[in-house]
py3Dmol code that shows the C-alpha trace and the ligand (Angstrom):
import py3Dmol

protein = """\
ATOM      1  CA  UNK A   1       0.000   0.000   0.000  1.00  0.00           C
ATOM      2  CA  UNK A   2       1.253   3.477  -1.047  1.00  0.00           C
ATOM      3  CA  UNK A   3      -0.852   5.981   0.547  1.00  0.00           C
ATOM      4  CA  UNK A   4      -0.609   7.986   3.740  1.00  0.00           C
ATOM      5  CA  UNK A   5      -2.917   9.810   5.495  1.00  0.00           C
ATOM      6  CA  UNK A   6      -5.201  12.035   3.604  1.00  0.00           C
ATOM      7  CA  UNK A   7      -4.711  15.779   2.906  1.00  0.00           C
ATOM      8  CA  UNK A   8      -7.160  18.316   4.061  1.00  0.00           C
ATOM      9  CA  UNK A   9      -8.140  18.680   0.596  1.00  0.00           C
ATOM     10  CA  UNK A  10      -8.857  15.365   0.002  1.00  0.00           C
ATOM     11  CA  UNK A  11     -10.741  15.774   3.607  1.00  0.00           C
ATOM     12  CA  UNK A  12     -12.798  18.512   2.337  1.00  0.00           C
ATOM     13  CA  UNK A  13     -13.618  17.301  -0.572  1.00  0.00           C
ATOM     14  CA  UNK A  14     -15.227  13.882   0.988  1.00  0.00           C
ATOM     15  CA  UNK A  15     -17.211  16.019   3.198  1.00  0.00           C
ATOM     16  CA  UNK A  16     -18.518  18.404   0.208  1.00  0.00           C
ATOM     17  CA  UNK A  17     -18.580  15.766  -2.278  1.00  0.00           C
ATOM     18  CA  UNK A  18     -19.643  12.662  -0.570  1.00  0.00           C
ATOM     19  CA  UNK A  19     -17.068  10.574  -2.217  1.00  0.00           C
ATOM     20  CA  UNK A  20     -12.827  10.360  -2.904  1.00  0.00           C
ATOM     21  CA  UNK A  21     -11.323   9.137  -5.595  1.00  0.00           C
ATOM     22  CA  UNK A  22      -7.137   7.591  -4.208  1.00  0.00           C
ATOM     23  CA  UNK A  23      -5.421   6.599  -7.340  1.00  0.00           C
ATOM     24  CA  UNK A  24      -2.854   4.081  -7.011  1.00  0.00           C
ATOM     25  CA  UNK A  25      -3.835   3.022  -3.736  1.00  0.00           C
ATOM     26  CA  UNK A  26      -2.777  -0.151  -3.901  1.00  0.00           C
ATOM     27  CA  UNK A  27       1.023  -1.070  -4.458  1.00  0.00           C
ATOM     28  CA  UNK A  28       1.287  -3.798  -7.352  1.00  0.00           C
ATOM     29  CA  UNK A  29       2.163  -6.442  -5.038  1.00  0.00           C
ATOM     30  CA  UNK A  30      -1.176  -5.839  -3.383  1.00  0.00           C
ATOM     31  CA  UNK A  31      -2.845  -5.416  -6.178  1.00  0.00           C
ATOM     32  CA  UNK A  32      -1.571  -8.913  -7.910  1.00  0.00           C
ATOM     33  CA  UNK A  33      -2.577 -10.818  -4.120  1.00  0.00           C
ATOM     34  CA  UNK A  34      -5.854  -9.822  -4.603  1.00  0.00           C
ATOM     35  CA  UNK A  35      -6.228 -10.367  -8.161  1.00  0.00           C
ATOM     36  CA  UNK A  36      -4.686 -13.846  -7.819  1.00  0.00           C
ATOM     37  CA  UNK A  37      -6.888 -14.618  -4.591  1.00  0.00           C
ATOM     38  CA  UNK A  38      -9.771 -14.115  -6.875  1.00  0.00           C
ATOM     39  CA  UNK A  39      -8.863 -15.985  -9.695  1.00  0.00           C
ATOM     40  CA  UNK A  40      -8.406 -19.215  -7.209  1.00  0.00           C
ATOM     41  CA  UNK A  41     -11.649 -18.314  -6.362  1.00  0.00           C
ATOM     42  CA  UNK A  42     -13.198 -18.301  -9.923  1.00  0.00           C
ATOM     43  CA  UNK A  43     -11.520 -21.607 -10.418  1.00  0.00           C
ATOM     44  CA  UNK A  44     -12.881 -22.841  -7.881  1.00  0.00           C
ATOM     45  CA  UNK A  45     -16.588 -22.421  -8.926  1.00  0.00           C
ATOM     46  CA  UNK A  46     -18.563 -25.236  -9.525  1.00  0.00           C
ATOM     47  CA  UNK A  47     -21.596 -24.539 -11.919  1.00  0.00           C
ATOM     48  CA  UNK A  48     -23.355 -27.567 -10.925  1.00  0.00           C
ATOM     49  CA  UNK A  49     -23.627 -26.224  -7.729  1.00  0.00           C
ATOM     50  CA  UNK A  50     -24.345 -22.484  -8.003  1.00  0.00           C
ATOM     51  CA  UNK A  51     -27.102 -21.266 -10.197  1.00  0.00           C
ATOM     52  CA  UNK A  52     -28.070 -17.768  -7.854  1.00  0.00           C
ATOM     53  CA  UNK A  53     -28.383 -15.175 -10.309  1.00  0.00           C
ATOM     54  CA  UNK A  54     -27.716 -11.342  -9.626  1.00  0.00           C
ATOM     55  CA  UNK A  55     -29.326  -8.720 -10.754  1.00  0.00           C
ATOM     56  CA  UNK A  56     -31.050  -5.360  -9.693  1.00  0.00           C
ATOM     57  CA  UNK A  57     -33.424  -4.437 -12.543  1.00  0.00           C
ATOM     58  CA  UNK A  58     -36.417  -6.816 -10.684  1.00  0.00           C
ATOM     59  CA  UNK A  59     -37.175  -5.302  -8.130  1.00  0.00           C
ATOM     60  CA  UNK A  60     -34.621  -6.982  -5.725  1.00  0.00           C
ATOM     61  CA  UNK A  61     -37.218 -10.779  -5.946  1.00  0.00           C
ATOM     62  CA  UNK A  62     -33.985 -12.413  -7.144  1.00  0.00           C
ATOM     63  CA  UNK A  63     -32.588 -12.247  -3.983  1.00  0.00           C
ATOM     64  CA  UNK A  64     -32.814 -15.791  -2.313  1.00  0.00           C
ATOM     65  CA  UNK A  65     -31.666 -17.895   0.416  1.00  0.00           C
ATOM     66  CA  UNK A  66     -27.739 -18.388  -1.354  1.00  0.00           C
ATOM     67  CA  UNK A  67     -28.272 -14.471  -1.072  1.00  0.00           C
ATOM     68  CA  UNK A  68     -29.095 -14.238   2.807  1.00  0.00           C
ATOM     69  CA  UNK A  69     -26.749 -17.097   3.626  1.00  0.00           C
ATOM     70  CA  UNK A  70     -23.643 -15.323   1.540  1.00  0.00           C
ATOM     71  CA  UNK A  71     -24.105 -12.504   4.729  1.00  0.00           C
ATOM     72  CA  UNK A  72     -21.448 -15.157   6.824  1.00  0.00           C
ATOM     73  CA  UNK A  73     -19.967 -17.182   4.030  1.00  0.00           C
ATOM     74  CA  UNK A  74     -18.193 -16.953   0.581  1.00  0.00           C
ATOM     75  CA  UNK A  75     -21.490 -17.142  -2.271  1.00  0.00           C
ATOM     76  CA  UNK A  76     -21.135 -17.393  -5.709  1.00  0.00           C
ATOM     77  CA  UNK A  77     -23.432 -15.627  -8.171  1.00  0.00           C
ATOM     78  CA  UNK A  78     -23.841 -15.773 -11.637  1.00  0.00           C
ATOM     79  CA  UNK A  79     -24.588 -12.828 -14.558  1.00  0.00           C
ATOM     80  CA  UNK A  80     -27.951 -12.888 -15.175  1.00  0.00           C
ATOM     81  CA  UNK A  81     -27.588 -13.502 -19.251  1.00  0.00           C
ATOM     82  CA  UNK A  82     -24.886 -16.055 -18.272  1.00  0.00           C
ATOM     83  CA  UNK A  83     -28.051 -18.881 -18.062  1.00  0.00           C
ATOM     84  CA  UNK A  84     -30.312 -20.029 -20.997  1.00  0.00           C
ATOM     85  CA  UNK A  85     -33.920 -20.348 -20.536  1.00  0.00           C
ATOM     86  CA  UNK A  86     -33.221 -24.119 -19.627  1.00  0.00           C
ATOM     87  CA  UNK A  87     -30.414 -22.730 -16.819  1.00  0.00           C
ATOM     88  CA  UNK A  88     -27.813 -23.979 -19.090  1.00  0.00           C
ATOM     89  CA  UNK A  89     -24.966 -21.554 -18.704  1.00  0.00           C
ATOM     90  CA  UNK A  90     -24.325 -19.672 -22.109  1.00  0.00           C
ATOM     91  CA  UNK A  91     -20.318 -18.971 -21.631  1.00  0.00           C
ATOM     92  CA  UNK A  92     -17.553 -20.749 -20.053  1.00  0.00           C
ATOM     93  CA  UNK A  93     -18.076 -21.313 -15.846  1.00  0.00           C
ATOM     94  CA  UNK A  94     -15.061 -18.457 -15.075  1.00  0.00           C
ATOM     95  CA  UNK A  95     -16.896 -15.981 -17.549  1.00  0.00           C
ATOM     96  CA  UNK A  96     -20.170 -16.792 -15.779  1.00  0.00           C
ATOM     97  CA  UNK A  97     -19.874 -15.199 -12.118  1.00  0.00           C
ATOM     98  CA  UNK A  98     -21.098 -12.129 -11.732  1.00  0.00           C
ATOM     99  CA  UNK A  99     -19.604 -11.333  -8.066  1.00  0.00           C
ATOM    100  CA  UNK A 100     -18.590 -13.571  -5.030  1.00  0.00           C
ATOM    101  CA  UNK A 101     -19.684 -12.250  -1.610  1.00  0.00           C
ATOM    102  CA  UNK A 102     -19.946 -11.849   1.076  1.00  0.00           C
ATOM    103  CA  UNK A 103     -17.445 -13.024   4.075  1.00  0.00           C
ATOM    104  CA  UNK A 104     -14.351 -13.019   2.149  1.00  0.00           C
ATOM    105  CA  UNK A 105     -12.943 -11.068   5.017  1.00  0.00           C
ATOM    106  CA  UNK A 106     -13.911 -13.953   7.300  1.00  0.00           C
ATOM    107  CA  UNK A 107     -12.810 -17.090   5.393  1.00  0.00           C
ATOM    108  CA  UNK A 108     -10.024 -16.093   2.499  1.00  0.00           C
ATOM    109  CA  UNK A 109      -7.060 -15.589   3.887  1.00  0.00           C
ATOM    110  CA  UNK A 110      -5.794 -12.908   1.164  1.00  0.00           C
ATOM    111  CA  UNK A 111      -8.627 -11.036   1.829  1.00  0.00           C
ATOM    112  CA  UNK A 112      -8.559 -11.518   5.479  1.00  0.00           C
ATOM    113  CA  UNK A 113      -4.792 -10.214   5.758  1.00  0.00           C
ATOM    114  CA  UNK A 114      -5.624  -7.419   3.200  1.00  0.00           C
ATOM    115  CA  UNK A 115      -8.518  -6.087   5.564  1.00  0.00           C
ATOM    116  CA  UNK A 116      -6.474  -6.184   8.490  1.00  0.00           C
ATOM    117  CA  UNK A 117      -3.622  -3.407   6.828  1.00  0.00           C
ATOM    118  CA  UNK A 118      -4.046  -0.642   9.459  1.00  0.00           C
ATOM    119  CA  UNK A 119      -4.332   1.729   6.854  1.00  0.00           C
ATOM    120  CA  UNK A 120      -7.593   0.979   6.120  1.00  0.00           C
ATOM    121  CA  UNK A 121      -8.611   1.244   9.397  1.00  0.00           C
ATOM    122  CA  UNK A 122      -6.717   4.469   9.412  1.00  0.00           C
ATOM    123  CA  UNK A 123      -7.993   6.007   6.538  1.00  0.00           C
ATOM    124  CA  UNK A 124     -12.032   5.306   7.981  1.00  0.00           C
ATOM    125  CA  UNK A 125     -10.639   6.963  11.564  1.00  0.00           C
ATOM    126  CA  UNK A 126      -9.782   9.302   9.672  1.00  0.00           C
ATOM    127  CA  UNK A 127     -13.242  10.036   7.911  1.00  0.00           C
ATOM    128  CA  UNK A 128     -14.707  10.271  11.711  1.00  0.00           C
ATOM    129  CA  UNK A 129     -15.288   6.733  11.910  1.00  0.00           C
ATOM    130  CA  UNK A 130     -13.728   5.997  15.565  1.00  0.00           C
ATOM    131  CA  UNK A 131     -14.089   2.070  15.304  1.00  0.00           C
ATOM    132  CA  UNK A 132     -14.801   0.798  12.125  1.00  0.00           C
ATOM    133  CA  UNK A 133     -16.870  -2.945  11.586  1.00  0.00           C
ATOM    134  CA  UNK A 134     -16.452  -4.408   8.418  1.00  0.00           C
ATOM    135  CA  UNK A 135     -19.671  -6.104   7.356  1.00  0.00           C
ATOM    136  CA  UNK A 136     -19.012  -7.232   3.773  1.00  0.00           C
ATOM    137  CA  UNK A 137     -16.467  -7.474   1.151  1.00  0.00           C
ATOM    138  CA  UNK A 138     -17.478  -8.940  -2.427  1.00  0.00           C
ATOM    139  CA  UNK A 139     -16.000  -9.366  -5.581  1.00  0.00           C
ATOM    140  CA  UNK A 140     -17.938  -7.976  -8.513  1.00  0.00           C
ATOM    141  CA  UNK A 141     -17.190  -9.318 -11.905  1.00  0.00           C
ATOM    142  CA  UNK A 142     -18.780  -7.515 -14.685  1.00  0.00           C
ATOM    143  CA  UNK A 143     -18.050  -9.939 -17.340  1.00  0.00           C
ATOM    144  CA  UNK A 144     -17.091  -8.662 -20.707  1.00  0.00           C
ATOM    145  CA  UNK A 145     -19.877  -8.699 -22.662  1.00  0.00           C
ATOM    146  CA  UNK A 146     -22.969 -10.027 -20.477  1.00  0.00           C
ATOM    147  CA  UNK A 147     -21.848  -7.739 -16.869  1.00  0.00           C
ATOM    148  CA  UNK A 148     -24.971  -6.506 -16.067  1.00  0.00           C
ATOM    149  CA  UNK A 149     -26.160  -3.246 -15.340  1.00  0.00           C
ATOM    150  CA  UNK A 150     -26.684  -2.343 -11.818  1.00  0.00           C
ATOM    151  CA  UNK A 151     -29.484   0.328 -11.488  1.00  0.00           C
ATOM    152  CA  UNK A 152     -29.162   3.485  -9.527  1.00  0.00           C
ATOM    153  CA  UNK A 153     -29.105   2.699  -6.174  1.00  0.00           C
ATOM    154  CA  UNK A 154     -27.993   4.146  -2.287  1.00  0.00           C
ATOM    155  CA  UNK A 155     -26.224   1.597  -0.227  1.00  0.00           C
ATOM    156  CA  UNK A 156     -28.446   2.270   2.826  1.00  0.00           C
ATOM    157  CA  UNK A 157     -31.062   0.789   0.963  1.00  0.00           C
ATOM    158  CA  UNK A 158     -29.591  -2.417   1.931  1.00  0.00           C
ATOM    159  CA  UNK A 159     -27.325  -1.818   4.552  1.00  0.00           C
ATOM    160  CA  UNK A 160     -28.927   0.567   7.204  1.00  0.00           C
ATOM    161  CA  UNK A 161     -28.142   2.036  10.169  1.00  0.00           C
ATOM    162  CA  UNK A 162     -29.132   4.733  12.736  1.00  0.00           C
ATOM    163  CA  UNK A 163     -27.810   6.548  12.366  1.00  0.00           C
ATOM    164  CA  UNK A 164     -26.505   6.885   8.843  1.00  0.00           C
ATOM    165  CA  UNK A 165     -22.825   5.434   8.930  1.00  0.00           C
ATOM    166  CA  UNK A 166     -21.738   3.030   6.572  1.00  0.00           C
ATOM    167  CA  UNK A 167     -18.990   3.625   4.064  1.00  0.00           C
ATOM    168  CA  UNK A 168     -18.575   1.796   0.889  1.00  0.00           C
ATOM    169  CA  UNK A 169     -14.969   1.225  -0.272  1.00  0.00           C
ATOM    170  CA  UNK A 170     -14.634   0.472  -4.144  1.00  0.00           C
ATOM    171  CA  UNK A 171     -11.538  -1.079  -5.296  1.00  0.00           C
ATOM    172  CA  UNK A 172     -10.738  -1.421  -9.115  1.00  0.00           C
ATOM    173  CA  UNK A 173      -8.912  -4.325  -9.228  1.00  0.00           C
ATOM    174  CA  UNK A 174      -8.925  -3.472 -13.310  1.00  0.00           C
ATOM    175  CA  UNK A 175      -8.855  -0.668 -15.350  1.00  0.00           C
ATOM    176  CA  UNK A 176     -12.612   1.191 -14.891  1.00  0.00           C
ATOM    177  CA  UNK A 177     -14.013   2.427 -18.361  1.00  0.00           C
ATOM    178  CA  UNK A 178     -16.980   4.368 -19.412  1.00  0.00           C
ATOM    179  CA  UNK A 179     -16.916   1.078 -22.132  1.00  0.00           C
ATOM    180  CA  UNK A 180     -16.380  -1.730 -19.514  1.00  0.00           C
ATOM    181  CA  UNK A 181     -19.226  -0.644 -16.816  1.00  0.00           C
ATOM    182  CA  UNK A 182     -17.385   1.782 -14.743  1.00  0.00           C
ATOM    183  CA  UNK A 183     -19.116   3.160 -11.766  1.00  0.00           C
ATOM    184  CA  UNK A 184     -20.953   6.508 -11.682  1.00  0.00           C
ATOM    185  CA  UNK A 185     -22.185   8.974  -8.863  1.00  0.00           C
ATOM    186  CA  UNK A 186     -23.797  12.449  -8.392  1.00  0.00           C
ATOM    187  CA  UNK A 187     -21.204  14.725  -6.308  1.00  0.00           C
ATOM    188  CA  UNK A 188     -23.001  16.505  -3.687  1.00  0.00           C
ATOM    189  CA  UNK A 189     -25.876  14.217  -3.423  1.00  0.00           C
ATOM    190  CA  UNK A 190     -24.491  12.448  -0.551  1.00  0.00           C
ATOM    191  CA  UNK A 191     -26.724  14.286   1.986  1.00  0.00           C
ATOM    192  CA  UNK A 192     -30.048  13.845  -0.440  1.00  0.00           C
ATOM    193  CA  UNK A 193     -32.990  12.050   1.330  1.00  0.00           C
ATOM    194  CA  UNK A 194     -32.670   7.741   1.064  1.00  0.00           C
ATOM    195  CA  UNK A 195     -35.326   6.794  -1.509  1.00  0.00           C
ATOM    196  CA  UNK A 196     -36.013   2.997  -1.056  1.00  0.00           C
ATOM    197  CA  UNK A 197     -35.310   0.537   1.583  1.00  0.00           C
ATOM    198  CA  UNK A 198     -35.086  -3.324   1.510  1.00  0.00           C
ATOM    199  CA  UNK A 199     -35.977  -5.092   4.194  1.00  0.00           C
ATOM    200  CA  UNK A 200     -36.102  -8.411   4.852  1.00  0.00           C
ATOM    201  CA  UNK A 201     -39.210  -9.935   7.049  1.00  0.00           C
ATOM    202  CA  UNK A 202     -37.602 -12.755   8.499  1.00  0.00           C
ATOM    203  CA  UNK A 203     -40.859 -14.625   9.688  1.00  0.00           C
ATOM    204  CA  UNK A 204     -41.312 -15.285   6.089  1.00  0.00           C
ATOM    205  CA  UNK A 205     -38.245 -14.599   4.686  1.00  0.00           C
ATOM    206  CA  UNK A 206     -39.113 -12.524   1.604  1.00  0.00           C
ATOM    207  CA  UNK A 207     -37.229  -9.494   1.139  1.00  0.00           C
ATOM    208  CA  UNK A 208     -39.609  -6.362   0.004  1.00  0.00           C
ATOM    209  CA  UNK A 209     -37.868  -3.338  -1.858  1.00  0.00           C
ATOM    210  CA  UNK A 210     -40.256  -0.165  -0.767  1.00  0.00           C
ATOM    211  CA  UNK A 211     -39.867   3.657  -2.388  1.00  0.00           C
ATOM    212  CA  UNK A 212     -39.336   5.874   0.888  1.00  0.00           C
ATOM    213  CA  UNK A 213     -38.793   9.229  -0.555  1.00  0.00           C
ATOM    214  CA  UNK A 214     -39.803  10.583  -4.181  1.00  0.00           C
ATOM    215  CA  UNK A 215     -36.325  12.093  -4.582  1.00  0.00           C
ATOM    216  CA  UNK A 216     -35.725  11.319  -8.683  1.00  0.00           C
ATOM    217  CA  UNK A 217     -32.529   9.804  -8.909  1.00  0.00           C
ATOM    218  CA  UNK A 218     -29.652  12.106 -10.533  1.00  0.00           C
ATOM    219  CA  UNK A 219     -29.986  13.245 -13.833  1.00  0.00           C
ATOM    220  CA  UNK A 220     -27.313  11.925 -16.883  1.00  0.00           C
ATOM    221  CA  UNK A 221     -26.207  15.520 -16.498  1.00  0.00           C
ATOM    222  CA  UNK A 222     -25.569  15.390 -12.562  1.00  0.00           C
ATOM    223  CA  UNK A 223     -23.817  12.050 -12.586  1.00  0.00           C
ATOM    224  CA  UNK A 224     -20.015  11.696 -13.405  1.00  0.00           C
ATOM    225  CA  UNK A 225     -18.238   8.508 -14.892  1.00  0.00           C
ATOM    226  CA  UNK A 226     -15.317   7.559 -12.042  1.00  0.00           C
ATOM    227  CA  UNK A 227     -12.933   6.016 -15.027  1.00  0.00           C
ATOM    228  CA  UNK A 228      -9.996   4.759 -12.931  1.00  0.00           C
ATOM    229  CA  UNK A 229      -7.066   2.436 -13.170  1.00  0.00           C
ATOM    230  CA  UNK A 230      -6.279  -0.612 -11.610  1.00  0.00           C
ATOM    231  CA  UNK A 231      -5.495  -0.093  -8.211  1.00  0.00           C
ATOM    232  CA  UNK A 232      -7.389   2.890  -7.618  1.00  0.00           C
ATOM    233  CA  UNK A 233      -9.847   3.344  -4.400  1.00  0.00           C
ATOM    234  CA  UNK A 234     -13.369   4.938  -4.652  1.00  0.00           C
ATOM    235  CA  UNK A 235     -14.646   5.907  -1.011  1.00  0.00           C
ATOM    236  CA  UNK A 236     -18.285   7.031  -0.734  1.00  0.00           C
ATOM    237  CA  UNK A 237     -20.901   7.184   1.642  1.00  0.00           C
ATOM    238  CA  UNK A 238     -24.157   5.140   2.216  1.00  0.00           C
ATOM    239  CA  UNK A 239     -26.353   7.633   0.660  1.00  0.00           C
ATOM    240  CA  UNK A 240     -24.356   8.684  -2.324  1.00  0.00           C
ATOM    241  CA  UNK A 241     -26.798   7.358  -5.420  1.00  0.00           C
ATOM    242  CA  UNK A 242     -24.662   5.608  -7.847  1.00  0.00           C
ATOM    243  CA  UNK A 243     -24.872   3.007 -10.954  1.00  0.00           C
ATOM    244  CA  UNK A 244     -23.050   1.295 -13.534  1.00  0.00           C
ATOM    245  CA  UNK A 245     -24.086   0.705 -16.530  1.00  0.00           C
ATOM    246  CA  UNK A 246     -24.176  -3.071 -18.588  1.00  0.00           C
ATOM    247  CA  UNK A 247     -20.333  -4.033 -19.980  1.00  0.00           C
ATOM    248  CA  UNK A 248     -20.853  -4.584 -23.452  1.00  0.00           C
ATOM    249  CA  UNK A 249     -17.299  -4.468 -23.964  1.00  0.00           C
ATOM    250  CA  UNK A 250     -14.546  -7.538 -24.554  1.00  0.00           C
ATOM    251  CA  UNK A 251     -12.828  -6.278 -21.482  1.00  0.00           C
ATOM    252  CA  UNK A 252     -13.948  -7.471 -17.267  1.00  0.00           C
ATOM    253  CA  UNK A 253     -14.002  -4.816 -14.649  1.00  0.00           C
ATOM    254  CA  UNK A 254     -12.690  -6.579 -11.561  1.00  0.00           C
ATOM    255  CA  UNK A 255     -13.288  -4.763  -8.436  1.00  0.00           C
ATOM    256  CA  UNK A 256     -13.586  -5.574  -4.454  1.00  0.00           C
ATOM    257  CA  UNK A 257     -16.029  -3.575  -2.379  1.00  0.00           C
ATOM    258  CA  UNK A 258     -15.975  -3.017   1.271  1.00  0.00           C
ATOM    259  CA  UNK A 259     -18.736  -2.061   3.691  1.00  0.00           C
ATOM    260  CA  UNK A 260     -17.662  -0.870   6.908  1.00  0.00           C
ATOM    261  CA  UNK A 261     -20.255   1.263   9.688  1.00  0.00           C
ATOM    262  CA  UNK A 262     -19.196   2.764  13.073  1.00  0.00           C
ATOM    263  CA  UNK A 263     -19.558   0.006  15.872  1.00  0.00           C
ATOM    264  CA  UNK A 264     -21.647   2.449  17.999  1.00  0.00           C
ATOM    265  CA  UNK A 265     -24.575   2.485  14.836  1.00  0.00           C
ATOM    266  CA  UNK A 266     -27.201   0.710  15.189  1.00  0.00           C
ATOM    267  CA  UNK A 267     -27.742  -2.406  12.603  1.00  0.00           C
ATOM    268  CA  UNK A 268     -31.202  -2.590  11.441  1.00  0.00           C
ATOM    269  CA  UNK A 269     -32.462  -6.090  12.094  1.00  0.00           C
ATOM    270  CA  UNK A 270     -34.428  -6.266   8.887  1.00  0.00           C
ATOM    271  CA  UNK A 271     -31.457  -5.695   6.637  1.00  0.00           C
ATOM    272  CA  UNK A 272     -30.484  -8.919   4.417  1.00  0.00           C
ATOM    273  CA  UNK A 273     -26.935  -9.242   5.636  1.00  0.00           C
ATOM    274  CA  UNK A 274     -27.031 -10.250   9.107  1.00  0.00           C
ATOM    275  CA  UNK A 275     -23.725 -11.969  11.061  1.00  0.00           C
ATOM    276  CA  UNK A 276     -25.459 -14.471  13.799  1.00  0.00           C
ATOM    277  CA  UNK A 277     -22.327 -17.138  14.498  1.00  0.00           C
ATOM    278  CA  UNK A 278     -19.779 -14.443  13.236  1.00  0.00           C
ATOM    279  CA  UNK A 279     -17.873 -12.111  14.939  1.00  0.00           C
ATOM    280  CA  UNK A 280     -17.613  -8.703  14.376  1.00  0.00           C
ATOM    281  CA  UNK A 281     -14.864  -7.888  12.594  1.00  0.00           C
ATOM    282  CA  UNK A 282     -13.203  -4.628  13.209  1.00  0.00           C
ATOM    283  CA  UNK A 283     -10.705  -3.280  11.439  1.00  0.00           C
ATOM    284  CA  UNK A 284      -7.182  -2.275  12.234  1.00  0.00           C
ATOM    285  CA  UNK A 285      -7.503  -4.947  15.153  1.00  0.00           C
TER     286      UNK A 285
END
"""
ligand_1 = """\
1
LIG
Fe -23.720 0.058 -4.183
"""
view = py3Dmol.view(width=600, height=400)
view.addModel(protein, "pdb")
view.setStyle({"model": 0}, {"cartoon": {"style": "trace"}})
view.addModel(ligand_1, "xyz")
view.setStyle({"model": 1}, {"stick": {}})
view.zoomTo()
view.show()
């Protein structure tokens, strides 16, 4: 890892902005550890065995049981054009997953060691976050060719707390293109109202995707493409709206996302991604 502390710049512009954009970030050592962890993971997949599908543009029904369970273990899911109508996959198995989630903190030892670096820990401290939890890390594909879109979207949706404070941390483990499904935001709408929330009634355990607040999402002319090269960081917070669009082109767009909230916020019970037998994990411990 290169990177220090951060400037009182870069400080002002996370509070002003909502989000911070680290280039080179990661050293190329780190960067090739976590590339290679996930390629053992990709080889690893079994098709036979995982058939979840991903995707955002539904609603949220698609989200099943593999989904909930993947809150304390290591899921795989697949691209949702990636299956035939008979669930026959369409492309070869490694072209097929769409991301792997969401304990890789808790069971992959690359990934374990790599969220243990104090200077992540550091660098949240730093954003006011006196004793960051990690909740999920994930691997998100976006195949060349079939990565689907995900929609606009706020990460409190899914992962809420009271009060607001959970950060996402966006990795490009590739080069991010406007062609390959980089990831786009709205600066300054970090502090606009959350519009939906997904919560999951566990009596019945169907997860329901409700509008909260008419807010429109950001315009085309409001949101800006975050092109970035391998090993850069995004950091934004959990009410930042942001998309990507499909990747229609031959290249992937590896990246590794992090969630992390304060410890003293309160985790709603009806989010998805709930930790039961697993410990909290805090960083820089
Ligand atoms: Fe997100």
């Amino acid at each position: 890892m290169t990177k220090g502390a951060l400037s009182s710049h870069q400080l002002r512009h996370y509070r002003q902005q909502g989000f911070l954009v680290l280039e080179a970030f990661l050293d190329a050592a780190t960067l090739a550890s976590l590339r290679n962890a996930s390629a053992e993971l990709v080889s690893a997949f079994n098709p036979a065995q995982h058939r979840s599908v991903f995707r955002t543009t539904d609603q949220d029904q698609g989200r099943d049981e593999t989904f909930f369970r993947s809150a304390e273990k290591v899921e795989y899911f697949l691209e949702d054009e990636a299956l035939d109508s008979n669930g026959e996959l369409t492309v070869a198995a490694e072209r097929a997953v769409n991301k792997i989630g969401h304990a890789l903190h808790d069971h992959i030892p690359a990934f374990r060691s790599f969220c243990q670096l104090p200077l992540l820990a550091a660098l949240l401290k730093q954003l006011g976050m006196a004793h960051p939890v990690l909740w999920q890390t994930m691997l998100i594909f976006k195949q060349p060719g079939i990565g689907g879109e995900v929609r606009w979207h706020q990460d409190a949706t899914y992962l809420y707390t009271e009060p607001s404070a959970v950060m996402g941390l966006w990795f490009a483990l590739e080069d991010a293109t406007r062609d390959n499904g980089c990831l786009w935001l709205a600066p300054g709408a970090h502090d606009s109202p959350l519009r939906e929330r997904y919560r999951v009634d566990w009596h019945t355990r169907r997860g329901t995707l409700e509008t909260i607040h008419e807010q429109p999402w950001p315009t085309v002319e409001e949101a800006v493409p975050l092109e970035v090269p391998a090993g850069s960081l995004v950091l934004f917070s959990d009410h930042m709206p942001h998309y990507s669009s499909a990747n229609r082109s031959d290249q992937s767009r590896l990246a590794l996302t992090l969630h992390a909230a304060d410890r003293s916020a309160h985790w709603d019970a009806a989010n998805w991604l709930q930790r039961p037998t697993l410990a909290p994990f805090l960083l820089g411990t």
